[in-house]
Structures are given as structure tokens and as C-alpha cells.
N, C-alpha and C positions, 0 to 999 in steps of 0.2 A: 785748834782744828775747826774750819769752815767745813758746809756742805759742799761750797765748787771745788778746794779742795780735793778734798776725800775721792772725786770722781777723778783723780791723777792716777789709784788704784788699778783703775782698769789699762790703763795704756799697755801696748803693744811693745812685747820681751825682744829685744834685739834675739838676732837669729841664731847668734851662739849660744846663747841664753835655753834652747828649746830643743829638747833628745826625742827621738821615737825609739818606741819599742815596738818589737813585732807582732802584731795580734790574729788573729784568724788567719787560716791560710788556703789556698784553694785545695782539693782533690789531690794534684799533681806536683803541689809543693813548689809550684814556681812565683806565685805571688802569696801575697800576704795583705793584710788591711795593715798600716804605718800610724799609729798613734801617737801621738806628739803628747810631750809631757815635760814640766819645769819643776826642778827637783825644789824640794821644802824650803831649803837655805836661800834660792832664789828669791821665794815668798815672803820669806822672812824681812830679806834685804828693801823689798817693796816699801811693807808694812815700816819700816824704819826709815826708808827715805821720805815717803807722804805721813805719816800719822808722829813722826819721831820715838825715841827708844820709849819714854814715856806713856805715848799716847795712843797703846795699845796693849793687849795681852790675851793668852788663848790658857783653856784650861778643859781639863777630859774628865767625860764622864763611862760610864757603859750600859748598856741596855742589849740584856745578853748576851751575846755574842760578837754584836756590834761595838765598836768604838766612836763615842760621839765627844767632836771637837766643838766649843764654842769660841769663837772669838770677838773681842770686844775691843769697838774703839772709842776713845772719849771726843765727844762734840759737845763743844763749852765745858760747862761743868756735867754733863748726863755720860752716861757707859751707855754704847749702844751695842745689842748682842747676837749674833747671826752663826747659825750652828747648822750643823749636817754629818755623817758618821760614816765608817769604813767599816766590813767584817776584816779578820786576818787574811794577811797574803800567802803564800808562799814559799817567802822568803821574809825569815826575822819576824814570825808574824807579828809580835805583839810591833815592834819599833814599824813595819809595815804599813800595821794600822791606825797607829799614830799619825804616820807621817800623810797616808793618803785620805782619814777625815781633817787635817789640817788643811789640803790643798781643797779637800771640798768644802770646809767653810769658807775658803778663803775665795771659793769665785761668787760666792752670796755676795759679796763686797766687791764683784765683779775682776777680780784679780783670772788674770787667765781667760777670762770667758770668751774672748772673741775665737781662743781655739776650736770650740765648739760650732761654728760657722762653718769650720771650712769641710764638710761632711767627709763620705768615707773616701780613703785616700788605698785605693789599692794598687800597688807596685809592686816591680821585678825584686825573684831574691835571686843569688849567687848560689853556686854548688855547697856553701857554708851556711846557707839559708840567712844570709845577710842580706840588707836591702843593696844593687847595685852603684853603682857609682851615676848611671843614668836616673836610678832611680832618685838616690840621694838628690841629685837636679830640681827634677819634676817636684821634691819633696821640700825643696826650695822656693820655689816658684810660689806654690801653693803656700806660702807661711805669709810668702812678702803679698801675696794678694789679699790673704785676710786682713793682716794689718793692717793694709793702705785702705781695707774699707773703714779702719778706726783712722784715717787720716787726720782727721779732723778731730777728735776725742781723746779722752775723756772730756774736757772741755770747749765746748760750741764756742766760734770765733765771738758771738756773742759775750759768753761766758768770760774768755779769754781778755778781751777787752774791758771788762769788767775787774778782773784780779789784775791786772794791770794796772787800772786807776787805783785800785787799794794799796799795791805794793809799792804805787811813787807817794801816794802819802802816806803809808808807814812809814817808807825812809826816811821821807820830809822830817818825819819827827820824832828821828832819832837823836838820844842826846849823847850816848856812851858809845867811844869807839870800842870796845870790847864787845858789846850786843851785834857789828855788824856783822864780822862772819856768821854766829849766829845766826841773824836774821837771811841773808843768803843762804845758810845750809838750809835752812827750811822753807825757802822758796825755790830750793834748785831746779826741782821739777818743773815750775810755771817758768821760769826762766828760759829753761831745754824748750821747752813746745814754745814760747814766745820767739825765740832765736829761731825754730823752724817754720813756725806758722806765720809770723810776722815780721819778717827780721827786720822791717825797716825801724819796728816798735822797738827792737834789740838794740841795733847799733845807732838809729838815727838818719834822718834823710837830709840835714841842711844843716847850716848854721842855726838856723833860730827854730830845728827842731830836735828833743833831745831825746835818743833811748836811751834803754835802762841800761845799756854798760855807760854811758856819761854821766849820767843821773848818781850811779854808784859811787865811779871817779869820783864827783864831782864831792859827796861827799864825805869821801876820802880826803880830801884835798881840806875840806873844812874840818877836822877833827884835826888834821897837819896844824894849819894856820893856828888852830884855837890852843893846840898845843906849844906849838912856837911865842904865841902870842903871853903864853901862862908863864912862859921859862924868860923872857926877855922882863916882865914885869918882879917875878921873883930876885 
């Protein structure tokens, strides 16, 4: 695990990915403030897709009444450790508090945090004090606008082009077809934002220019040959 990396953490949850629940409500009970939130397992899945299953772990402590989550991820050979804590919910307290100093460690490492941006979100409820179907809309709107201000992030085109250059010469010099999925699963992430951010850097703009799905092919193709090349000599 890299520092450019590790900033794949904060990127923006597709919008299935993201529930509100209803918070404050007015006097007359027809609006409400709409809090957005991404349940643990989500966070989890993050943490596993950028750090790998390896390359992190969270562990609880208490300080009275509080629950305090730390979570640690390894950069190089160092644990780096970033904590924050929950009191009980109302629900399940203790698995509650768990779950919600998990999510607050887990934006120190900026997971989530662009939800905080998008301030207070107050909408229509329904006779069931649900948020409406218009509202839902508007609640919409407002997710894909935060996000798009991380258009560009976790990783600056700068940056991007940068883990680019490192990921064609990683490949360059690989030697075990068995390491390759590997090494794709744990650049999937720069891969997704490079296919959005730059796709010409993805798929390639010419003949005598190659993106990374060629570069990948390509060897593929050489682990083929070398192997063909092994079974014809035998």
C-alpha cells in the first residue's frame, strides 16, 4: 500500500450504495432534515478493495460510555492508526455503537466524507412521515452534486498519471502468470477512475499508442507464448 493509493478510500459510493434516514422534523411534521448514510459492510468492502483483506484492521476500545473504534492501515511495513467513537443508539445499542464508531473512524481515512459537504438537506414527508417520491428526487440530485465535486479525486489527474506510469511498469515486470489477476485485483480501483478520467490512457488512442487494457492483453498474450513456447520444447 502507497500513499496515492490509500486516497482511492475517499472516492464517491455510487448512489445505491447511500440510505437516509429521517432526522429532525419541522413543527408540522411535513419536512424533515434527510441524512444520508452507508451502512458498515459498505465500509468494510472499501477498506478491502483499496487496503486488501490483509492491509487493514479495526479493533474497540471504551471510554465510559463511549465506544472507540481504531482503525489501522499498513503503509509499507508501518500500521497507521486513526480512531474516533460512538455513545449507544437506540437500537442494538451495544452492535449500534460499534457499527457507528466504525463509520466515524472510518471518514479520518476520508471514506464517506464528501457526504458532509453536501449540508442540511431538508425535504417533504408523506402522511407515513416518509420522505416523498419528489423528495427522494431532489435527494438525488443533491448526492450526484457532491460527488461530481470529487470528480476528479481521490486522486489529482496529476496523481493519476503518475500511478499509471508505476502500474505499466509493474506489469512490465511481471514474471508469474498466476500474480496477474492478483495484481489487477489490487489496482482495480486506479484502473475504474483511469477508464473514467482518461479513457484514452484505458483503451488507447492509435496504433503506436497503448492503454492499459492492451498493455494487460498484451501480456497475457506473453505468458500464452511463453507457455506454448515451454510445452513445444518439453
Amino acid at each position: 500500500m502507497n500513499w496515492l493509493k490509500l486516497e482511492l478510500l475517499a472516492r464517491p459510493f455510487p448512489a445505491d450504495e447511500v440510505d437516509w434516514r429521517v432526522g429532525s422534523t419541522t413543527r408540522d411534521g411535513k419536512k424533515a432534515m434527510a441524512l444520508p448514510y452507508i451502512d458498515a459492510r459498505v465500509v468494510m468492502d472499501r477498506f478491502d478493495d483499496v487496503c486488501d483483506l490483509a492491509g487493514w484492521q479495526n479493533k474497540y476500545s471504551h471510554v465510559g460510555q463511549k465506544t472507540i473504534c481504531d482503525i489501522g492501515v499498513r503503509i509499507g511495513d508501518e500500521w497507521i492508526w486513526k480512531a474516533d467513537g460512538a455513545g449507544d443508539t437506540q437500537f442494538e445499542a451495544d452492535k449500534g455503537a460499534m457499527s457507528d464508531a466504525f463509520k466515524r473512524a472510518a471518514v479520518r481515512w476520508g471514506v464517506g466524507r464528501y457526504l458532509y459537504s453536501m449540508g442540511d438537506q431538508w425535504v417533504e414527508l408523506d402522511e407515513r412521515k416518509r420522505f416523498t417520491e419528489n423528495a427522494k428526487k431532489n435527494l438525488r440530485s443533491s448526492l450526484k452534486s457532491a460527488a461530481g465535486s470529487n470528480l476528479h479525486g481521490p486522486l489529482t489527474l496529476t496523481n493519476l498519471k503518475e500511478e499509471m506510469k508505476n502500474f505499466c511498469e509493474d506489469l512490465g515486470e511481471l514474471k508469474d502468470p498466476l500474480v496477474l489477476d492478483g495484481f489487477l485485483t489490487d489496482n482495480e480501483s486506479l484502473l475504474k477512475q483511469l477508464k473514467r478520467d482518461i479513457p484514452s490512457w484505458f483503451f488507447g488512442t492509435g496504433s503506436d499508442v497503448k492503454g492499459a487494457i492492451e498493455r494487460i492483453e498484451d501480456k497475457r498474450q506473453e505468458f500464452a507464448q511463453e507457455e506454448l513456447l515451454r510445452r513445444e520444447a518439453a
